[in-house]
C-alpha positions as CSV (number, residue, x, y, z in Angstrom):
1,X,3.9,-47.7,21.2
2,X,6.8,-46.4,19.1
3,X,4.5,-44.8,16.4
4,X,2.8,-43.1,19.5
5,X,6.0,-41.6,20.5
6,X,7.2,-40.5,17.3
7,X,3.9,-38.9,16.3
8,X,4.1,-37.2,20.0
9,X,7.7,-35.8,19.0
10,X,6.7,-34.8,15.3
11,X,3.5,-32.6,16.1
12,X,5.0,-29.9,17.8
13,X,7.7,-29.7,15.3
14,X,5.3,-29.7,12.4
15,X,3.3,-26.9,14.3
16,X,6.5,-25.0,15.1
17,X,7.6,-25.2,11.3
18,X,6.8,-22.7,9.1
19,X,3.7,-23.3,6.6
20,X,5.0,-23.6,2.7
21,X,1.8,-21.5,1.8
22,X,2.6,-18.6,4.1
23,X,2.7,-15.4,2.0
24,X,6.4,-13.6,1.4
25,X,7.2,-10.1,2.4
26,X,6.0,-7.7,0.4
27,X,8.3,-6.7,-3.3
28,X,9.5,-10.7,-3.6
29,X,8.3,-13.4,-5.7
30,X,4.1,-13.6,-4.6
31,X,3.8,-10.2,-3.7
32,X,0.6,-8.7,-4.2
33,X,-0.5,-7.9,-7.6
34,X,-0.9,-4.8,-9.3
35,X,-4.5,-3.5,-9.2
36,X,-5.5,-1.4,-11.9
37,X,-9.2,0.6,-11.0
38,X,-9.6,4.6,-10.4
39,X,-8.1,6.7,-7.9
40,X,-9.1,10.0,-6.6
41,X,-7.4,12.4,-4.2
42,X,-8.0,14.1,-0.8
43,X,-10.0,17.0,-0.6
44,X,-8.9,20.1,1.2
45,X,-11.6,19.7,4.1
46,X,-9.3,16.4,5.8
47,X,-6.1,18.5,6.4
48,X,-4.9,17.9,9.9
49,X,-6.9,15.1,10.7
50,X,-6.3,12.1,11.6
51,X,-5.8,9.5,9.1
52,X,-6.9,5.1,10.4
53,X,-3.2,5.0,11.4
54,X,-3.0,7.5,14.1
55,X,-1.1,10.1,12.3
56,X,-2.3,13.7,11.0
57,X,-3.3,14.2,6.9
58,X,-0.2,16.0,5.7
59,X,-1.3,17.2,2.2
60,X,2.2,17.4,1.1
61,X,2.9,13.8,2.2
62,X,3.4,10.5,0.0
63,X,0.3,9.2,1.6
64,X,-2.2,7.4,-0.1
65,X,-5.6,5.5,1.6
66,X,-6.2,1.9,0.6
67,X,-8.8,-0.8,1.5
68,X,-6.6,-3.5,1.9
69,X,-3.3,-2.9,2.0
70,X,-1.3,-3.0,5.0
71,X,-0.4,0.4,6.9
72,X,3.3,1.1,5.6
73,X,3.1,-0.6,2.0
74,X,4.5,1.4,-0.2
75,X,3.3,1.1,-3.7
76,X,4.2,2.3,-7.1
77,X,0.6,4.6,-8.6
78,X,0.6,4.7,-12.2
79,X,-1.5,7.1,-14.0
80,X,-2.7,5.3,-17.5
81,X,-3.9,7.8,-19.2
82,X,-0.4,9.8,-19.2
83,X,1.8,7.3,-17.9
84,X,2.9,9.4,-15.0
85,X,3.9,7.5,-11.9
86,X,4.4,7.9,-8.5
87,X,5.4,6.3,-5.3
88,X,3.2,6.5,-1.6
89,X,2.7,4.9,1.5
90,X,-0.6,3.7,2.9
91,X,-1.0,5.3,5.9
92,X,-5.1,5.0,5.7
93,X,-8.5,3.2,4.7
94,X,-10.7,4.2,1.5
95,X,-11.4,5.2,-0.8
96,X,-15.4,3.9,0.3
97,X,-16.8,4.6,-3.7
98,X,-17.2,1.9,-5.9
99,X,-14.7,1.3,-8.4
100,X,-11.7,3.7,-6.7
101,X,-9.2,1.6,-5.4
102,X,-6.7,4.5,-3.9
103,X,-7.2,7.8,-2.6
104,X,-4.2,10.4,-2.9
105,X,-3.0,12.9,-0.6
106,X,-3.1,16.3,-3.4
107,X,0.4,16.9,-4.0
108,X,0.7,12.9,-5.4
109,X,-2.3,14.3,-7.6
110,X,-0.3,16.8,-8.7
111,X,2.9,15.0,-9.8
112,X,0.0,11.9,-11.4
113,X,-1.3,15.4,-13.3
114,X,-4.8,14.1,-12.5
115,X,-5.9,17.3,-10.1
116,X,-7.9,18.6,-13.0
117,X,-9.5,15.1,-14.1
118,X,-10.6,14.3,-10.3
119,X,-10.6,10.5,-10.8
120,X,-8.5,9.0,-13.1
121,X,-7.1,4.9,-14.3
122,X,-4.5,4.2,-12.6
123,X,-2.2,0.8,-11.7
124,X,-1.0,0.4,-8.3
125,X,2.1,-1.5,-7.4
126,X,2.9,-2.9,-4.2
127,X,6.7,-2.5,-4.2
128,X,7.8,-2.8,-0.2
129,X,6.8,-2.0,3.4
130,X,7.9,1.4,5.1
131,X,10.4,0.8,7.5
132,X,9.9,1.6,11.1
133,X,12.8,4.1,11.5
134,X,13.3,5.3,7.9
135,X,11.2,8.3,6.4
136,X,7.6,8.0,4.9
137,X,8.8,7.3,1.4
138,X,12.9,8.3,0.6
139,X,13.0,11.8,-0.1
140,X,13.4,12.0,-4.3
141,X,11.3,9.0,-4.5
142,X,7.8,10.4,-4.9
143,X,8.1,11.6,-8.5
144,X,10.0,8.1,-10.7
145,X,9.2,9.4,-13.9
Protein backbone atom coordinates (compact mmCIF):
# COMPACT_ATOMS: atom_id res chain seq x y z
CA UNK A 1 0.00 0.00 0.00
CA UNK A 2 2.84 2.46 0.72
CA UNK A 3 4.58 1.87 -2.62
CA UNK A 4 1.08 2.63 -4.13
CA UNK A 5 1.01 5.91 -2.47
CA UNK A 6 4.31 6.99 -3.23
CA UNK A 7 4.19 6.10 -6.87
CA UNK A 8 0.66 8.04 -6.77
CA UNK A 9 2.60 11.23 -5.35
CA UNK A 10 5.79 10.78 -7.78
CA UNK A 11 3.89 10.60 -11.20
CA UNK A 12 2.55 13.96 -11.31
CA UNK A 13 5.77 15.34 -10.17
CA UNK A 14 7.77 13.36 -12.77
CA UNK A 15 5.20 14.65 -15.41
CA UNK A 16 5.30 18.25 -14.07
CA UNK A 17 9.28 18.15 -14.19
CA UNK A 18 10.95 19.21 -17.02
CA UNK A 19 12.45 16.49 -19.61
CA UNK A 20 16.56 16.42 -19.48
CA UNK A 21 16.24 15.90 -23.41
CA UNK A 22 14.15 19.07 -24.01
CA UNK A 23 16.00 21.29 -26.56
CA UNK A 24 17.64 24.85 -25.16
CA UNK A 25 16.72 28.21 -26.54
CA UNK A 26 18.12 28.96 -29.46
CA UNK A 27 22.26 30.64 -29.43
CA UNK A 28 23.17 28.16 -26.17
CA UNK A 29 24.94 25.00 -25.91
CA UNK A 30 22.62 22.48 -28.53
CA UNK A 31 21.42 25.04 -30.65
CA UNK A 32 20.81 24.21 -34.00
CA UNK A 33 23.64 23.60 -36.22
CA UNK A 34 24.99 25.52 -38.96
CA UNK A 35 23.67 24.27 -42.34
CA UNK A 36 25.77 24.89 -45.21
CA UNK A 37 23.66 24.28 -48.91
CA UNK A 38 22.76 27.24 -51.59
CA UNK A 39 20.69 30.19 -51.10
CA UNK A 40 19.03 32.30 -53.53
CA UNK A 41 17.18 35.59 -53.11
CA UNK A 42 13.62 37.04 -53.65
CA UNK A 43 12.62 38.11 -56.96
CA UNK A 44 11.09 41.48 -57.56
CA UNK A 45 7.54 39.95 -58.50
CA UNK A 46 6.82 39.02 -54.27
CA UNK A 47 7.17 42.75 -53.06
CA UNK A 48 4.21 43.55 -50.89
CA UNK A 49 3.02 40.34 -50.36
CA UNK A 50 2.48 38.49 -47.73
CA UNK A 51 5.22 36.42 -46.47
CA UNK A 52 3.84 32.53 -44.04
CA UNK A 53 4.09 34.84 -41.09
CA UNK A 54 1.41 37.39 -41.80
CA UNK A 55 3.62 40.29 -42.54
CA UNK A 56 4.26 42.07 -46.04
CA UNK A 57 7.75 41.19 -48.20
CA UNK A 58 9.79 44.39 -47.44
CA UNK A 59 12.64 44.02 -49.98
CA UNK A 60 14.85 46.19 -47.86
CA UNK A 61 14.20 44.03 -44.75
CA UNK A 62 16.60 41.40 -42.96
CA UNK A 63 14.23 38.71 -43.90
CA UNK A 64 15.15 35.50 -45.07
CA UNK A 65 12.63 32.27 -45.85
CA UNK A 66 13.50 28.93 -44.29
CA UNK A 67 12.10 25.41 -44.21
CA UNK A 68 12.47 24.74 -40.85
CA UNK A 69 13.39 27.24 -38.72
CA UNK A 70 11.17 28.84 -36.41
CA UNK A 71 9.49 32.32 -37.40
CA UNK A 72 11.86 34.96 -35.59
CA UNK A 73 15.27 32.94 -35.59
CA UNK A 74 17.71 35.00 -36.44
CA UNK A 75 20.63 33.50 -38.10
CA UNK A 76 24.12 34.46 -39.18
CA UNK A 77 24.26 33.81 -43.67
CA UNK A 78 27.69 33.31 -44.74
CA UNK A 79 28.57 33.54 -48.23
CA UNK A 80 31.59 30.92 -48.94
CA UNK A 81 32.73 31.82 -51.87
CA UNK A 82 33.70 35.56 -50.60
CA UNK A 83 33.23 35.13 -47.09
CA UNK A 84 30.76 37.92 -46.76
CA UNK A 85 28.28 37.58 -44.02
CA UNK A 86 25.17 38.69 -42.93
CA UNK A 87 22.50 38.57 -40.34
CA UNK A 88 18.28 37.94 -41.02
CA UNK A 89 15.29 36.91 -39.52
CA UNK A 90 13.07 34.11 -40.71
CA UNK A 91 9.91 35.56 -41.19
CA UNK A 92 8.85 32.82 -44.06
CA UNK A 93 8.86 29.21 -45.64
CA UNK A 94 11.19 28.10 -48.70
CA UNK A 95 13.09 28.08 -50.54
CA UNK A 96 10.82 24.84 -52.27
CA UNK A 97 14.15 23.89 -54.90
CA UNK A 98 16.32 21.21 -54.07
CA UNK A 99 19.47 21.85 -52.57
CA UNK A 100 18.65 25.85 -51.49
CA UNK A 101 18.35 25.94 -47.93
CA UNK A 102 17.52 29.98 -47.58
CA UNK A 103 15.98 32.39 -49.62
CA UNK A 104 17.03 36.17 -49.19
CA UNK A 105 15.07 39.23 -49.24
CA UNK A 106 17.52 41.37 -52.25
CA UNK A 107 19.11 43.90 -50.25
CA UNK A 108 20.78 40.76 -47.93
CA UNK A 109 21.79 39.64 -51.58
CA UNK A 110 23.37 42.58 -52.02
CA UNK A 111 25.56 43.05 -48.84
CA UNK A 112 26.27 38.61 -49.48
CA UNK A 113 27.48 40.23 -53.09
CA UNK A 114 25.73 37.20 -54.66
CA UNK A 115 22.88 39.34 -56.76
CA UNK A 116 24.91 38.67 -59.87
CA UNK A 117 25.64 34.85 -59.15
CA UNK A 118 21.82 34.13 -58.33
CA UNK A 119 22.49 31.09 -56.12
CA UNK A 120 25.36 30.91 -54.28
CA UNK A 121 27.23 28.41 -50.96
CA UNK A 122 26.49 29.71 -48.27
CA UNK A 123 26.58 28.69 -44.13
CA UNK A 124 23.69 29.62 -42.09
CA UNK A 125 23.89 30.14 -38.38
CA UNK A 126 21.19 30.10 -36.01
CA UNK A 127 22.40 32.69 -33.48
CA UNK A 128 18.99 33.82 -31.43
CA UNK A 129 15.20 34.38 -31.62
CA UNK A 130 13.77 37.90 -32.55
CA UNK A 131 12.33 39.41 -29.69
CA UNK A 132 8.67 40.25 -29.49
CA UNK A 133 9.00 44.01 -28.93
CA UNK A 134 12.56 44.69 -30.31
CA UNK A 135 13.14 45.50 -34.09
CA UNK A 136 13.49 42.81 -36.94
CA UNK A 137 17.22 42.47 -36.63
CA UNK A 138 19.14 45.60 -34.53
CA UNK A 139 19.72 48.31 -36.83
CA UNK A 140 23.74 48.09 -37.84
CA UNK A 141 23.46 44.40 -37.52
CA UNK A 142 22.66 43.22 -41.07
CA UNK A 143 26.10 43.79 -42.60
CA UNK A 144 28.96 41.94 -39.62
CA UNK A 145 31.73 41.95 -41.86
Amino acid sequence: MIRSVSVLVALPLLLAAPASHASPPHGGAGAAPTQHGKASYYHSRFNGRRMANGERFDPNEAIAAHRTLPFGTVVLVTNLGNGRMAVARVADRGPFVRGRIIDLAPGLAARLDMVEDGVVAVAVTPIGMQEEAGPAVPPGMALVN
